[in-house]
N, C-alpha and C positions, 0 to 999 in steps of 0.2 A: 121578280123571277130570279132562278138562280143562273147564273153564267160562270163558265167555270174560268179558272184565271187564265187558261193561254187566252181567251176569247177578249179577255179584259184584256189580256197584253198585248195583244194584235189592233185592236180596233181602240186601244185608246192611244197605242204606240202611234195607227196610221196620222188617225186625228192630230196628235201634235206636229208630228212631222210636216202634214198637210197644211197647217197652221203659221208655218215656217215658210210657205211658199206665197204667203203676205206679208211675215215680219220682215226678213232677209232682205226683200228689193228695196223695204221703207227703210232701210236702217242703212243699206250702204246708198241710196238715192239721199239719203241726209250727210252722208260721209263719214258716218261712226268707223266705219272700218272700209277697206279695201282689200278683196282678195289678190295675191298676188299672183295664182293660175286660175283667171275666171272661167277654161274651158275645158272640156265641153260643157255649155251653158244649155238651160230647157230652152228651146224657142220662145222669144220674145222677151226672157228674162238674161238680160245680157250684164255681166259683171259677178254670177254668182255659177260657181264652178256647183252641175249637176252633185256632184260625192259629197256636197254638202246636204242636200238634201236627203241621200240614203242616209247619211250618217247620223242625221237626224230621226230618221226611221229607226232606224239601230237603238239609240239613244233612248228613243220613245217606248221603242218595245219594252227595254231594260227595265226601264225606270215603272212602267205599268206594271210589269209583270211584279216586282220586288215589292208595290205598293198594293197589290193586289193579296200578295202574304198577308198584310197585316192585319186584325180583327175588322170583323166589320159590324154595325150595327144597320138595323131595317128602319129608313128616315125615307121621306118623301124624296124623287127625286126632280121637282117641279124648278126649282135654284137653280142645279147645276144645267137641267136641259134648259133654262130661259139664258143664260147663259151663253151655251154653245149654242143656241140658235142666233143669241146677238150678235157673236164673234163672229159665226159666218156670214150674215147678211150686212154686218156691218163694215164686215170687211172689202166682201163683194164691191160694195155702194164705196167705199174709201178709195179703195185702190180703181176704181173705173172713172169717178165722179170727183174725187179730191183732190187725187195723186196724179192721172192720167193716163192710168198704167193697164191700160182694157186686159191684157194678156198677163198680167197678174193675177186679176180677177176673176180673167178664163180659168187659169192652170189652180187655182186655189179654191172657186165653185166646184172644179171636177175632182180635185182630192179631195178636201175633204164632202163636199154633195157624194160621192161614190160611197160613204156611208152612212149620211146622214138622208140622204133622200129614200134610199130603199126602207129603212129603218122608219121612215114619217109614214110611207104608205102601208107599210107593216102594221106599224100601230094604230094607224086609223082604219085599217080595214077589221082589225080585230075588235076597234072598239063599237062597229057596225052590227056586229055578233050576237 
């Protein structure tokens, strides 16, 4: 299908961003780094100041949009969705089940599930058609 690129820069921007509300806890829960104003923090994610998150939004939108420029050719896209369906359930299961971290898993299921769930039932209902 064709999408045109703010769609691409929106929705691939959220996805990373959202993607980031799994990485961030694992990486300062390991001590890579430590912010030095962690607040205001999302509920239950304590040690990671909220404006990282937008900022990552930001970030994500930018970088989609400007990738989104470049040519594209017409490839399957079976890879990239196997993929980003691993990332989020694998993440879900890590961060609940590995790490301990249930309200990581919450706030990372509901960013990024907020567009990849509508987006599954979408496609499955068309392929019903």
């Amino acid at each position: 299908s064709d999408v045109c690129s703010s769609d691409l820069g929106l929705v691939g921007g959220w996805l990373l961003a959202a993607w980031d509300l799994f990485l961030d806890p694992q990486m300062v829960g390991e001590g890579y780094w430590i912010w030095e104003t962690p607040t205001p923090a999302l509920p239950g994610i304590p040690g990671i100041p909220a404006v990282n998150f937008a900022g990552w939004l930001v970030t994500g939108i930018v970088m989609m949009l400007l990738l989104s420029l470049l040519p594209r050719r017409t490839a399957s896209d079976a890879v990239p969705l196997t993929m980003l369906w691993w990332t989020y359930l694998s993440s879900i299961l890590a961060s609940v089940a590995f790490f301990g971290r249930p309200w990581v898993g919450l706030w990372g299921a509901v960013g990024m599930g907020i567009v990849l769930l509508p987006w599954a039932a979408q496609r499955r209902k068309a392929g019903r058609r």
